[in-house]
N, C-alpha and C positions, 0 to 999 in steps of 0.2 A: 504494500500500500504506500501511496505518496503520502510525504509528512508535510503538513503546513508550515508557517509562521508563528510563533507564538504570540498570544494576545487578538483578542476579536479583530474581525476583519470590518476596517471603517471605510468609509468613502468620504471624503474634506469638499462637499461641494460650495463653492461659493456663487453668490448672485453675477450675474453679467448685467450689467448696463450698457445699455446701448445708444448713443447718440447721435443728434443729426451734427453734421458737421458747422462750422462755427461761420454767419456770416462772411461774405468778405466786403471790406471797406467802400468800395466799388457798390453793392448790393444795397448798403448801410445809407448812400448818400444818396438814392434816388428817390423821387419825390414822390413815388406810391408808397415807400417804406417809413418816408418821413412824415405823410398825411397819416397813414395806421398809426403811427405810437402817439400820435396829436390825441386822433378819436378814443383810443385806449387808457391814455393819461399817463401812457412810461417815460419816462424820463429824456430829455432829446439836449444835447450838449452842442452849442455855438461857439468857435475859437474864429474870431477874426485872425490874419496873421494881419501881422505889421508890414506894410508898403506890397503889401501882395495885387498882382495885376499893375503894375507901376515899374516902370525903367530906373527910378529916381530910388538915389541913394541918399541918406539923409547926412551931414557932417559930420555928426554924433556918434555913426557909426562905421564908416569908412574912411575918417580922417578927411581932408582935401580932395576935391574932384580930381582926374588929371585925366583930361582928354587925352584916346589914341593918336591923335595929331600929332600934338605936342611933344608927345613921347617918339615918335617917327623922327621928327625932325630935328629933336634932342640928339638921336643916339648917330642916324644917318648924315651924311653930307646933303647940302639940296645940293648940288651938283658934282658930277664923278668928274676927276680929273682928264683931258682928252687929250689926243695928241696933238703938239703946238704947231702952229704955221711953219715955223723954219722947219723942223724935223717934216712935216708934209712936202714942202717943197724940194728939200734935200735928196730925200726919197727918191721922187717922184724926176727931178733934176739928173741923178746918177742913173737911176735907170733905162731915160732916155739915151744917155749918152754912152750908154752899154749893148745899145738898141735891140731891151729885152721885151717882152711883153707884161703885163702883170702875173699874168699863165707860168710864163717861164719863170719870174722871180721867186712864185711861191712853191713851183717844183722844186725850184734848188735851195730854199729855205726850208722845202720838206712842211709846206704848211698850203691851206685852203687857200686858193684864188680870192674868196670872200677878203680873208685877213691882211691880205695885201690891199686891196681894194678900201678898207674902212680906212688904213693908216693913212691911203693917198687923199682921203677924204676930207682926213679927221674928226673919225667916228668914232675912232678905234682908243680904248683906256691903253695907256702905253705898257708894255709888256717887256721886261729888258729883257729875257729870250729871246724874245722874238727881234728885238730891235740891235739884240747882239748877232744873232745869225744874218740878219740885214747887213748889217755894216761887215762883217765878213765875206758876203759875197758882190758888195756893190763896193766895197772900199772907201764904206765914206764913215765918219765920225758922227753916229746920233746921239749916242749920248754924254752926259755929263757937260761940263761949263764949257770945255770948247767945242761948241757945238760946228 
């Protein structure tokens, strides 16, 4: 014969409770759910925030205004430095009398046609790479005091 366990045989049942799951916020704020607790008389909780729906920041709590502007033109130059007339002409002077094309200067500077083209312009933010491989192959002096 099998032997049991000593001591009566119990069962520990506990209750289950079962619930519906809890509002969500969204559910809470619509105005079918907010007229029901009116008519019922449950409790319905108002928070204004402060400057809500508003762009406007108050002094008191952000310290000083400081327009994106301001801040732009604090930190940037308003104008980027470009390449000068003489180094344009110079350029542009040498290469004539090398009688290259601009095609041909920027193949043997090993750079874009474009980038020749803005320097002859003076379009171009001055690049001493670029303005060193130039005087290398056109033999003239761009940069520095004796121009």
């Amino acid at each position: 014969m099998a032997t049991r366990g000593v001591g009566p045989i119990t069962q520990d049942w506990e209750p289950v409770v079962l619930r519906k799951q809890k509002p969500k916020s969204s559910d809470l704020k619509s105005s079918k759910v907010v007229n029901n607790a009116l008519r019922t008389g449950a409790p319905i909780e108002t928070v204004k925030k402060h400057d809500a729906g508003t762009n406007k920041k108050t002094s008191s709590t952000a310290g000083p205004v400081v327009y994106a502007r301001k801040l732009d033109e604090t930190t940037e130059p308003a104008a980027f430095e470009r390449v000068g007339t003489e180094v344009r002409a110079a350029i542009q002077k040498a290469r004539l009398e090398k009688k290259m094309s601009q095609a041909e200067l920027a193949k043997q500077i090993n750079e874009r046609v474009q980038v020749v083209q803005e320097y002859e312009s003076g379009k171009a933010m001055p690049n001493q790479a670029v303005l060193a491989k130039m005087e290398r192959v056109l033999g003239v002096k761009l940069r520095g005091k004796g121009k």
